[in-house]
C-alpha positions in Angstrom: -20.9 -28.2 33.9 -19.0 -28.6 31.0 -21.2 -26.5 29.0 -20.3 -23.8 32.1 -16.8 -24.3 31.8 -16.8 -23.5 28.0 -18.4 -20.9 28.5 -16.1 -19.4 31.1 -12.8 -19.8 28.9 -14.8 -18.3 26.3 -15.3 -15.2 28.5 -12.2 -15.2 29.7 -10.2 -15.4 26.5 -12.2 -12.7 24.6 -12.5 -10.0 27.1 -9.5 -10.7 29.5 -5.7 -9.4 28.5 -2.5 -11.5 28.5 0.2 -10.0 30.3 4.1 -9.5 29.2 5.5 -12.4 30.4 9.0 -11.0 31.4 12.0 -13.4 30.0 15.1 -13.3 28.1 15.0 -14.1 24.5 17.4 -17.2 25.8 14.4 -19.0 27.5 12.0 -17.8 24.8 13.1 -19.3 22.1 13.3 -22.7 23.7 8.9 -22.8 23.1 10.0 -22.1 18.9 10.1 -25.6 17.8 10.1 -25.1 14.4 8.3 -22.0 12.2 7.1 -21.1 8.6 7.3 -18.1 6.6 4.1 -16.7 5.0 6.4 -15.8 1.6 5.3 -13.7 -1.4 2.2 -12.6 0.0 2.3 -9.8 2.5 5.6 -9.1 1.2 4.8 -9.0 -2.5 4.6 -5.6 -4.3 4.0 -4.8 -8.0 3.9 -0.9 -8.0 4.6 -1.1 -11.4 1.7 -2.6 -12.2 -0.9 -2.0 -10.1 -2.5 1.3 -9.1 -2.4 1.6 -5.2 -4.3 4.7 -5.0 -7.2 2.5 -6.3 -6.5 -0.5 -4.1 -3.8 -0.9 -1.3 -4.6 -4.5 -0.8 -4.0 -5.9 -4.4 -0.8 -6.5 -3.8 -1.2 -9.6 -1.3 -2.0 -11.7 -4.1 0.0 -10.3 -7.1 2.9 -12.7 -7.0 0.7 -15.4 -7.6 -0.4 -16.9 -3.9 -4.2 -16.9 -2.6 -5.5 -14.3 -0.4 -4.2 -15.4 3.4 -7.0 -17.2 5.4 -7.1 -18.3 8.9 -7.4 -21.9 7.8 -3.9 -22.2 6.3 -2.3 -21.4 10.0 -5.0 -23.1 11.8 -3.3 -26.1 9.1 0.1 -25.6 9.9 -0.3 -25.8 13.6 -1.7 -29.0 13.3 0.8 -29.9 11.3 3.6 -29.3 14.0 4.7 -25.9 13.3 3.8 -23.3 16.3 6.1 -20.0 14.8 4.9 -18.2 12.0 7.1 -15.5 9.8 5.2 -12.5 8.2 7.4 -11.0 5.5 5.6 -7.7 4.9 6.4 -4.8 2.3 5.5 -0.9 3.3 6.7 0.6 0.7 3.4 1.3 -1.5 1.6 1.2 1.7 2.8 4.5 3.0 2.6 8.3 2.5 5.1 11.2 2.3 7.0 12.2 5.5 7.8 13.8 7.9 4.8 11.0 8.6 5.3 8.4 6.3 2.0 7.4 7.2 1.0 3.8 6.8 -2.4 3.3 5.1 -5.1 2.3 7.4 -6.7 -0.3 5.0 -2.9 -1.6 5.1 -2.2 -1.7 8.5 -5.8 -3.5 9.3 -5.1 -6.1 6.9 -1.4 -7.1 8.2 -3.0 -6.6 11.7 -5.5 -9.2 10.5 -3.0 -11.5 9.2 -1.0 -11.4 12.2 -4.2 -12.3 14.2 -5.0 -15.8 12.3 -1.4 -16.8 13.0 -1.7 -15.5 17.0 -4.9 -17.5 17.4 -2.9 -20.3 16.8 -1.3 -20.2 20.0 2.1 -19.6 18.4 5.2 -17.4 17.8 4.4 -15.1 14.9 7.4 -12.6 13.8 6.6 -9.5 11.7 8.9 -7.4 9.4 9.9 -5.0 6.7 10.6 -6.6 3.7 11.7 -5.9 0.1 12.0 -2.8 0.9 14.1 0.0 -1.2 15.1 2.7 1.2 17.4 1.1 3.3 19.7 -0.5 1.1 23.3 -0.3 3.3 24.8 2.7 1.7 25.9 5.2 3.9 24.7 7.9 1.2 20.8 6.4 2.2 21.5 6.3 6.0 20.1 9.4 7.5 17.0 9.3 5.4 16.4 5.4 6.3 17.1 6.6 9.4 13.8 8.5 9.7 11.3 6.1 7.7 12.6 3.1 10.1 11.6 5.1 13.2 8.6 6.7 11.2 7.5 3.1 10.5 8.2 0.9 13.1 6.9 3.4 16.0 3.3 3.1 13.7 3.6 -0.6 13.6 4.3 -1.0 17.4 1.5 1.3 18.4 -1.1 -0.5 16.3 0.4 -3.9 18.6 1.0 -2.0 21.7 -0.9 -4.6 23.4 0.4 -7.8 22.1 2.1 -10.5 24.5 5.8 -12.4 23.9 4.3 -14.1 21.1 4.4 -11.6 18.6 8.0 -10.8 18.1 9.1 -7.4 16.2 11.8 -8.2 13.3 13.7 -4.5 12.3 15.4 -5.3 9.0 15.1 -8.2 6.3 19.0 -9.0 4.4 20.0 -5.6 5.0 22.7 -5.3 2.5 24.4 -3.4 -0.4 22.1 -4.0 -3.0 24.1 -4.5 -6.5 27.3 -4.1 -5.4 30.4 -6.6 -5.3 29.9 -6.8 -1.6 26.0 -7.8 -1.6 26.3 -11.7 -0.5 29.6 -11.6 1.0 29.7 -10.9 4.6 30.0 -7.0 3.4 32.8 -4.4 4.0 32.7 -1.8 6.6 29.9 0.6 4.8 27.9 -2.1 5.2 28.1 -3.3 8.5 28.5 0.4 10.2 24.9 0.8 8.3 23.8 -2.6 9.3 24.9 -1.2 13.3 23.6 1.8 13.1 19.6 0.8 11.9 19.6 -2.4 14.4 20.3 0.2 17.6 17.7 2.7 16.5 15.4 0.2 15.8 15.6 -1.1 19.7 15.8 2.3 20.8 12.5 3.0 18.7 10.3 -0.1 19.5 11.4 0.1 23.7 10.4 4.5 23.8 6.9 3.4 22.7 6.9 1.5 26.1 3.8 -0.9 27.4 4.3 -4.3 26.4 6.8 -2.8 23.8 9.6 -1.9 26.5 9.7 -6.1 27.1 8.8 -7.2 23.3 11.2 -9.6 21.7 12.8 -8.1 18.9 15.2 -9.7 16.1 18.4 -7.6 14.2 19.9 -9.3 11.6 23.5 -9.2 10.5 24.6 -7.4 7.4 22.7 -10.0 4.9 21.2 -12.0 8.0 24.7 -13.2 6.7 26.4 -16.4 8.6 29.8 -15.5 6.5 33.0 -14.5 8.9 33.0 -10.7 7.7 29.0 -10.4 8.7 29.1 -12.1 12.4 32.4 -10.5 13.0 31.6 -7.3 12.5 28.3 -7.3 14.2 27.1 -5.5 17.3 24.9 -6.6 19.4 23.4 -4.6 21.3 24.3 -4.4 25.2 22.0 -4.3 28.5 18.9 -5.7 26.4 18.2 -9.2 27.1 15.5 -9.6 24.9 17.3 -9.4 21.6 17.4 -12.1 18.9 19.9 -12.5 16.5 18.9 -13.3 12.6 20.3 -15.0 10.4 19.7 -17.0 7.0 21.3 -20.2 5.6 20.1 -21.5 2.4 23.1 -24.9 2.6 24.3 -26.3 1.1 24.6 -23.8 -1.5 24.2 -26.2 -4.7 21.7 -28.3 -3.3 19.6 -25.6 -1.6 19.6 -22.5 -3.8 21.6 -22.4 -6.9 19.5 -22.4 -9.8 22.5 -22.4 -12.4 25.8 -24.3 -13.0 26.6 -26.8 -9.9 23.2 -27.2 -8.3 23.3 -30.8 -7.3 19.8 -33.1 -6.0 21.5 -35.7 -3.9 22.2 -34.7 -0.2 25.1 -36.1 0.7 27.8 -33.5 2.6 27.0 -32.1 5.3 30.1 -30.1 5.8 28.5 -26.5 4.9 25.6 -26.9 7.2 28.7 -28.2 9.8 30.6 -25.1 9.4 27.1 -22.6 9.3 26.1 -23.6 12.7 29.6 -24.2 14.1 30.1 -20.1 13.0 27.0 -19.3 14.5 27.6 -21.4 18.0 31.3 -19.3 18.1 30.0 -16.2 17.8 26.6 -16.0 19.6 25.7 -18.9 21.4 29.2 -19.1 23.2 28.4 -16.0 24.1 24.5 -16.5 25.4 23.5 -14.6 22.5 20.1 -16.5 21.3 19.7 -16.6 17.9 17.0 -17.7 15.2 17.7 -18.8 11.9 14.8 -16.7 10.3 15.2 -18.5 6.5 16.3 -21.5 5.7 15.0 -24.1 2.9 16.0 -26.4 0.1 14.4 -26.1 -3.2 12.3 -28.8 -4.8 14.5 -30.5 -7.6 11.7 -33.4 -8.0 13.9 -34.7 -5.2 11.6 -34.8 -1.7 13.5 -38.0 -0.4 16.7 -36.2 -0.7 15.5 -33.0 0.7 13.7 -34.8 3.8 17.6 -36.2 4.5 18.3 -32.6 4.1 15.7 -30.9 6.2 16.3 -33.4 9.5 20.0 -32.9 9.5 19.9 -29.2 9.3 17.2 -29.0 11.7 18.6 -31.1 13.9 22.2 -29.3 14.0 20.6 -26.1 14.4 18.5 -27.6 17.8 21.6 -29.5 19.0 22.9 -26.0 19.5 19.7 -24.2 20.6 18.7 -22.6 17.1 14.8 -22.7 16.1 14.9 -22.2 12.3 11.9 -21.0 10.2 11.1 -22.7 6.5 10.9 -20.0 3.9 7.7 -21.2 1.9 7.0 -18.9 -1.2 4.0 -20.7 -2.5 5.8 -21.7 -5.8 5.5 -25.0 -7.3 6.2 -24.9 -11.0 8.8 -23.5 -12.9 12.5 -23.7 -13.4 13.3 -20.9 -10.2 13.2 -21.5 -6.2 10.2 -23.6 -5.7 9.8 -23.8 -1.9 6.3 -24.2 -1.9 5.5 -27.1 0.5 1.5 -26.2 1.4 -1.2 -26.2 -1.6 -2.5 -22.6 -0.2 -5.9 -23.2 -2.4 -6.8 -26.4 -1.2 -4.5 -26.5 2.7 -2.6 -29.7 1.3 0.7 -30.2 2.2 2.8 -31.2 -1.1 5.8 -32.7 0.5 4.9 -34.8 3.3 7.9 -36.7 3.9 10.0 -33.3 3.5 7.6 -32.4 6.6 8.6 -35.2 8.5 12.3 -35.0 8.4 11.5 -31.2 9.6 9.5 -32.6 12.2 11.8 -35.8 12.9 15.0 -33.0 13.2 13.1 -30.9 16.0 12.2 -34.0 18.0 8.5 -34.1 16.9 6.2 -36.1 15.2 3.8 -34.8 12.1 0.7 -34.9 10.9 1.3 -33.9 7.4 1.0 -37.9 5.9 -2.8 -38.4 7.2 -5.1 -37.4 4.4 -8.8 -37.5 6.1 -10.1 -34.6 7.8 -11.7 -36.0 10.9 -12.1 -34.1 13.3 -11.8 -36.1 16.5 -8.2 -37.3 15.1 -5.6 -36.7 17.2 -2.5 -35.5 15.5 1.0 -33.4 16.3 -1.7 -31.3 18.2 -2.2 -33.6 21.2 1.3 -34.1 21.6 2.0 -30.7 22.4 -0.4 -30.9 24.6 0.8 -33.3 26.5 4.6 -31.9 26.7 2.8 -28.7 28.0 1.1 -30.4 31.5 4.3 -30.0 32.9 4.9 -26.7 32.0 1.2 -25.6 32.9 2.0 -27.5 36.9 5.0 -25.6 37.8 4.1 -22.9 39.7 4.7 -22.9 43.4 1.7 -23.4 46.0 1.3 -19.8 46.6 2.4 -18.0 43.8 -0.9 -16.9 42.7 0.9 -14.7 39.9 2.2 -17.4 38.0 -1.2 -19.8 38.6 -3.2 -16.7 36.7 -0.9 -16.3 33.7 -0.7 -20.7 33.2 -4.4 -20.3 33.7 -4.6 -17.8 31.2 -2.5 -19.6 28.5 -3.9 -23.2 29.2 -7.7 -21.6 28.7 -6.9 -19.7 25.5 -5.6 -23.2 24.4 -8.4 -25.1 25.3 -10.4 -22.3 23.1 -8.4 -22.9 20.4 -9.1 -26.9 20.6 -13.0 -26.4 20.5 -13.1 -23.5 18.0 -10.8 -25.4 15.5 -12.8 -28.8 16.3 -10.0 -30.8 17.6 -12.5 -33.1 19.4 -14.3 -32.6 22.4 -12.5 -35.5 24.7 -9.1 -33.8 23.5 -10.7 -30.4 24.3 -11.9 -31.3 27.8 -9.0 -33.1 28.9 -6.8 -29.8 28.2 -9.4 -28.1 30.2 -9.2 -30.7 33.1 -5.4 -29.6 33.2 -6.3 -26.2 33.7 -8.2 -27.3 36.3 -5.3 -28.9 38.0 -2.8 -25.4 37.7 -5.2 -23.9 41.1 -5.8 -27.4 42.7 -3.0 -29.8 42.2 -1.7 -30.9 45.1 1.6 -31.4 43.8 2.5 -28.1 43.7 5.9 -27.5 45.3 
């Protein structure tokens, strides 16, 4: 019987469809407990010196990380994170217009990438990034104007069918590149820009319509900017309730970021992170505006202890207010720059455990990241998601058959995910007794 039931959920998760669950980005967010960006990969580009014409996928490893495998997700799930960032770079990967079309070897690959993260059960968010055309000048608006809809409209199509977990973000720092005005807040060129890209690219992803007329999509401010002159001046959208607001915050500035005179290694004031998510609670959440802070991190200074202090206050502060925030993890290690690195992509080890449990201790959760054997029938960060979930799987009113299919459907794909990624087949079968329990549980209001 058991055998049968595997069997079934197998069946049922490859050739069945999830359906758009319909909520505001409000009630969304509240599944994001914490996330990770997949940085320089995706994202990376070295036109300079590679030949695209020869090989469009080169790029995902120039920068220096290892080619993206399904393992390093599967890894980071069990490690407590269940949102996953996808910083990826077009330009390279696209021809002339009116088209602008996006190179099918390209858009397979990101498509793949995407796929290892969904399969994970969690939140994955995909971009533009590092890209050069729409720098926030108004001389480049009209043209970025068409490349955004050009883009986007291709990148929605190839996702059309994609439920609330993979979430659409439109820009990455918009901002005036170079200029006096680039890191703070912006002037009005900037922000009417900023406007002007974040309403088209709504407008764009909701015409393709599907699941794309309820997809979650994210618009930064100018710079993804927390400063007074970017939230101030931004607009968010109106009649749309599944918009997210994005913003970055590498603070505190010396101890996060600067690389150069100043930069400190002791965490000990907490008045810039104070004053980051008390701006951010005035002007969106006051206002039911959800928000996700799409970057943050602290630089390795040979200083985890410090930075473990530092990543369960910020975390923390940005939960007590209803923020999920999302590491930025470039994959460096060495060097005298912004080494964010906290996973060994080449061998799946995480290099800063205790930085991982002060993430983990700030969003309420435990971690996995200090157990160093692999077996498989351990139970980790894994199980205890699990178990918050019953209740969430159990709500559904006697007769609302509706909701009874779409918990079926979620709790099944999870118990997939157990067996394929060998959690352990007591763990495995006691998810799947659960699911069981969503049709016949007598509890049921």
């Amino acid at each position: 019987m058991k055998l049968l039931n595997t069997l079934t959920l197998i069946s049922l998760a490859i050739f069945g469809s999830s359906a758009m669950k319909d909520i505001s980005s409000k009630d969304l967010i509240k599944d994001i407990k914490i996330g990770w960006s997949l940085g320089n990969t995706l994202d990376a580009h070295c036109l300079d010196t590679l030949d695209y014409n020869k090989d469009q996928l080169a790029s995902e490893t120039c920068w220096g990380n290892p080619k993206t495998t399904p393992e390093l997700f599967e890894k980071l799930t069990e490690t407590g994170f269940n949102a996953f960032r996808i910083p990826t770079t077009w330009s390279g990967h696209f021809g002339d217009g009116p088209d602008y079309k996006i190179d099918n070897s390209w858009m397979k690959r990101v498509h793949e990438v995407v796929d290892y993260a969904i399969k994970t059960d969690s939140y994955v968010i995909l971009n533009i990034h590092h890209e050069t055309w729409n720098h926030a000048f108004k001389k480049n608006l009209e043209s970025a104007k068409v490349i955004l809809v050009a883009i986007w409209k291709q990148i929605a199509a190839e996702f059309a069918d994609y439920d609330e977990h993979l979430i659409f973000e439109g820009l990455n720092e918009p901002r005036k590149v170079d200029d006096p005005n680039e890191w703070n807040g912006g002037d009005s060129e900037g922000w009417d820009f900023v406007n002007e890209m974040n309403a088209l690219f709504v407008k764009s992803i909701r015409e393709t319509g599907g699941n794309n007329a309820l997809r979650h999509l994210m618009i930064p401010t100018y710079a993804a900017s927390v400063n007074d002159g970017a939230i101030n001046n931004y607009k968010y959208p109106s009649g749309d309730d599944k918009l997210i607001v994005s913003v970055h915050s590498y603070t505190p500035y010396n101890f996060a970021l600067n690389t150069g005179e100043g930069a400190i290694t002791e965490f000990k004031d907490t008045s810039e992170i104070d004053w980051a998510m008390n701006n951010i609670k005035k002007a969106f959440i006051s206002k039911n505006i959800p928000v996700i802070i799409g970057e943050f991190g602290a630089m390795n200074r040979d200083n985890e202890l410090e930075r473990a202090k530092w990543a369960e206050y910020y975390v923390k502060s940005a939960k007590s207010i209803g923020v999920p925030c999302v590491l930025w993890d470039n994959g460096i290690f060495e060097g005298d720059g912004e080494r964010f690195g906290i996973i060994d992509r080449s061998n799946l080890t995480i290099t800063y455990p205790d930085l991982v449990k002060g993430l983990m201790s700030g969003v309420g959760s435990s971690s996995s990241a200090t157990v160093e054997n692999n077996d498989e029938d351990d139970i980790t960060v894994e199980d205890i998601e699990v178990t918050e979930k019953y209740s969430e799987y159990l709500t559904c009113s006697k007769r609302d058959w509706i909701c009874k299919a779409k918990m079926s459907d979620k709790c099944y794909k999870q118990v997939l995910n157990c067996f394929i990624n060998k959690k352990g087949e007591d763990l495995c079968h006691k998810i799947n007794d659960v699911c069981g329990n969503i049709w016949h549980k007598k509890e049921n209001n």
